[in-house]
C-alpha positions as CSV (number, residue, x, y, z in Angstrom):
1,X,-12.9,-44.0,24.5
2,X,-11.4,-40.6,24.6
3,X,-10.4,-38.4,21.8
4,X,-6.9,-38.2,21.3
5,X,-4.6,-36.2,18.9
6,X,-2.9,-39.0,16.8
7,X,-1.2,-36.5,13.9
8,X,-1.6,-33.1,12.4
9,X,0.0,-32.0,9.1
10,X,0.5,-28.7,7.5
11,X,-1.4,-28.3,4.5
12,X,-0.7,-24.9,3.9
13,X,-2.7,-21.1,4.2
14,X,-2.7,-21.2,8.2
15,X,-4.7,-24.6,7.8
16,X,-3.8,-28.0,9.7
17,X,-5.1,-31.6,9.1
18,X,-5.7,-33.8,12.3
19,X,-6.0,-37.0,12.9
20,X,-7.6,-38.5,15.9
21,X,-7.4,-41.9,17.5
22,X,-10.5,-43.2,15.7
23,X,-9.0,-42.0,12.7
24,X,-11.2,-39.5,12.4
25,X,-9.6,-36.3,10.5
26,X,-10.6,-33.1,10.6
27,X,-9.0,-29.8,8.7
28,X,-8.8,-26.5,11.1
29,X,-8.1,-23.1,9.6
30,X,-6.5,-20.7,12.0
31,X,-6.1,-18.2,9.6
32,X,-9.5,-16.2,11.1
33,X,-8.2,-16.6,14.7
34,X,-4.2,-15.8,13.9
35,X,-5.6,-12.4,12.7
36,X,-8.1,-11.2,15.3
37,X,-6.0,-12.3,18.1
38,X,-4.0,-10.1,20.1
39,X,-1.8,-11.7,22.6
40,X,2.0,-11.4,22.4
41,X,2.6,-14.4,22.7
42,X,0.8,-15.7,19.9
43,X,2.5,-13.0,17.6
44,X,5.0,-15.1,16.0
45,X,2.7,-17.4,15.1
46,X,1.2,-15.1,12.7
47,X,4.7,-15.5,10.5
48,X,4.0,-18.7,8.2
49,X,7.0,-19.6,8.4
50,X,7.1,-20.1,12.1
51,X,3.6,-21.3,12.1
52,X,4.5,-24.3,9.3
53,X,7.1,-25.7,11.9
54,X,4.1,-26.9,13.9
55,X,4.9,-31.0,15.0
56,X,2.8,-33.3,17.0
57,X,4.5,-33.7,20.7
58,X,4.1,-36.3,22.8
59,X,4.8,-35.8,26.8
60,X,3.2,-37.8,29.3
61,X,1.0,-39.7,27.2
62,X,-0.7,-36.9,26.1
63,X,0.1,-35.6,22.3
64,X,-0.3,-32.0,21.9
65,X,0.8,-29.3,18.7
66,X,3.4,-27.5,19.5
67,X,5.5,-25.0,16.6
68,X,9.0,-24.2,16.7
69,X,9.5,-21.0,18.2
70,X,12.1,-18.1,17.0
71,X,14.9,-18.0,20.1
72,X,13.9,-14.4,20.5
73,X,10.7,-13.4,21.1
């Protein structure tokens, strides 16, 4: 069986709760990587507000996290 992204919730601080197929949940704290890392495009993601939009999206039979971006980046 392969791991696969079932849900992921905000709980708050730059942390996110995810659930896996087996049901399996795990808590990851981006807080650490959000601050050391440099790319532009990962800029707006560093703005809670923006980061707390983040939803579970599922395309092809794959579910990914994706966030709601600002229009203008």
């Amino acid at each position: 069986m392969f791991l696969e992204l079932k849900n992921a919730n905000y709980l708050g601080n730059f942390r996110v709760k995810v659930t896996f197929n087996t049901d399996e949940e795990k808590i990851v704290d981006f807080c650490e990587y959000l601050k050391h890392e440099k790319r532009k495009i990962i800029e707006p993601l560093k703005d809670e507000a923006v980061f707390k939009t983040l939803f579970v999206h599922n395309e092809f039979k794959k579910l990914s996290i994706r966030f709601r971006m600002p229009a203008k980046l």
